[in-house]
C-alpha positions as CSV (number, residue, x, y, z in Angstrom):
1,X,75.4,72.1,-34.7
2,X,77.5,69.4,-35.6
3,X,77.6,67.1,-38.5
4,X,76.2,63.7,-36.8
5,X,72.6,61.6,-36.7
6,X,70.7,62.5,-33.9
7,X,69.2,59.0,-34.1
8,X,72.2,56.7,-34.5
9,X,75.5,58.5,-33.8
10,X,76.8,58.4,-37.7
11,X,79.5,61.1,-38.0
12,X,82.3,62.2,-40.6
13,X,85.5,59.1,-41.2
14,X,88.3,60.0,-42.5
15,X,90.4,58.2,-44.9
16,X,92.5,58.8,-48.0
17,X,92.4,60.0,-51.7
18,X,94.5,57.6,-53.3
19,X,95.9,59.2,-56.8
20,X,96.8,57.1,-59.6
21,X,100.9,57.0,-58.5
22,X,99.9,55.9,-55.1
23,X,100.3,59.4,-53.6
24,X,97.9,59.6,-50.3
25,X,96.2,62.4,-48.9
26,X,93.6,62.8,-46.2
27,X,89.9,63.2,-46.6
28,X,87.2,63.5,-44.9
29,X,83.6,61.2,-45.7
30,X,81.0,63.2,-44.3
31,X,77.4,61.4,-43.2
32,X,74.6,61.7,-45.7
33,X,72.8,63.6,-43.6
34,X,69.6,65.7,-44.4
35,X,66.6,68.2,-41.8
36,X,63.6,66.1,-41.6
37,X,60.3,66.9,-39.4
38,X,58.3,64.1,-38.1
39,X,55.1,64.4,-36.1
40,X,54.8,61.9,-32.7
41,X,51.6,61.1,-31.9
42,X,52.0,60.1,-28.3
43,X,52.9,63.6,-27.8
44,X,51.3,65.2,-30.3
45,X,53.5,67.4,-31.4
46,X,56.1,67.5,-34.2
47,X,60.1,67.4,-34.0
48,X,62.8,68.6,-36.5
49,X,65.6,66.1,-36.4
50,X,69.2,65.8,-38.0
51,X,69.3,62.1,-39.6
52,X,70.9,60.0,-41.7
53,X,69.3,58.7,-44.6
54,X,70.3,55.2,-43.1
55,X,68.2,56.1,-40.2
56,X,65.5,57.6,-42.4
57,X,64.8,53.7,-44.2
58,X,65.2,52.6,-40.2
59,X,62.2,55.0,-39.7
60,X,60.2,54.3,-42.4
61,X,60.2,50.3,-41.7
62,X,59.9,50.6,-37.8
63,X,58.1,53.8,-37.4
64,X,59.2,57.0,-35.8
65,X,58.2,56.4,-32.1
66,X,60.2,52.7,-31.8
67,X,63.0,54.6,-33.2
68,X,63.1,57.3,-31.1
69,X,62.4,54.4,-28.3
70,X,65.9,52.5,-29.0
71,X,67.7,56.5,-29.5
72,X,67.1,56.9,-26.2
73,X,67.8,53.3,-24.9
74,X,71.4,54.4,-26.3
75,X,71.9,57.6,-25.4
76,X,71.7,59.7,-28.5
77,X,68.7,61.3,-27.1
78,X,68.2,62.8,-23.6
């Protein structure tokens, strides 16, 4: 399974580490991403899900089942 939100696409950027002579190398910024099970009432049942913690607040302010609602609108979701 690959390192990206199920709910809102985040994935890894890359960029560089700048030392302090200027020298430039690549790096990689991973997504803060962490396991997390929520339950869904409509379909009583509950779902393990991949997530970003950005998408974790967006949970916790709009609730799990509009969430899931616009994930699908957008195609993360089948």
């Amino acid at each position: 399974m690959s390192r990206v939100c199920e709910l809102t696409g985040k994935k890894a950027m890359v960029g560089n580490n700048v030392s302090h002579a200027m020298n430039k190398t690549k790096r990689k910024f991973d997504a803060n991403l962490i396991k997390k099970r929520f339950f869904i009432p409509e379909e009583d049942r509950w779902v393990t899900l991949k997530i970003s913690t950005a998408a974790l607040k967006t949970i916790n302010k709009k609730g799990i089942s509009a969430v899931l609602k616009e994930a699908k609108e957008k195609g993360f979701i089948k």
